[in-house]
C-alpha positions, -999 to 999 in steps of 0.1 A, spaced: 205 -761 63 211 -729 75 236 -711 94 218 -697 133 238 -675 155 237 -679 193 254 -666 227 266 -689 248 269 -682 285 284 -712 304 279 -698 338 247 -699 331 242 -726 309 222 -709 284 219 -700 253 201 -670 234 194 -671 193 199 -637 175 168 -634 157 177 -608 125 136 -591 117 158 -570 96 165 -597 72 136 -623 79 141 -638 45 179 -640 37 195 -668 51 221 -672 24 248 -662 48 283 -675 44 301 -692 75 323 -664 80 294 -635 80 273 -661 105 310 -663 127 316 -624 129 277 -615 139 280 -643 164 307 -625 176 293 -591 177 260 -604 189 278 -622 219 298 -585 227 261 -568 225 249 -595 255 280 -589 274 278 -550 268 244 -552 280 249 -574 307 218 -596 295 209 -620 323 233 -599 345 263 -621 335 294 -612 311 308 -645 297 288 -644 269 304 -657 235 291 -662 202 283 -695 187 273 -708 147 253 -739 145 242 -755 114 206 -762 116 175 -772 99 151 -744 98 117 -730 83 82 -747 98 87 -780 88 118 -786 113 89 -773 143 64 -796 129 84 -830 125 99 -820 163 66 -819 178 53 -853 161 82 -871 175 75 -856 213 62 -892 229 
């Protein structure tokens, strides 16, 4: 499991993963780093007005990731 960082918006129901190219292969962040870039990545969306809405905020999740997770979800699509 790995920590992901998204922006939430609720007004429009959405969500947006930061993807960091950057560091493609360190996913050995702590809870805390995962917490302040959601924060900072949420700020950049509302800075930016992305999806010309400002009620962004960041969100951690604790997911599966790496090829496998996309191949098991698409054999269990009926």
């Amino acid at each position: 499991m790995a920590y992901t960082v998204y922006a939430k918006s609720d007004s429009l129901n959405q969500m947006v993963r930061r993807f960091d190219l950057a560091n493609v292969l360190n996913d050995g962040k702590t809870k805390e780093q995962a917490e302040q870039d959601a924060y900072y990545f949420a700020e950049l969306q509302n800075t930016n007005q992305y999806l010309k809405t400002t009620d962004w905020y960041g969100v951690v999740l604790d997911e599966e990731l790496g090829i496998q997770t996309f191949v098991n979800d698409q054999n269990n699509r009926g």
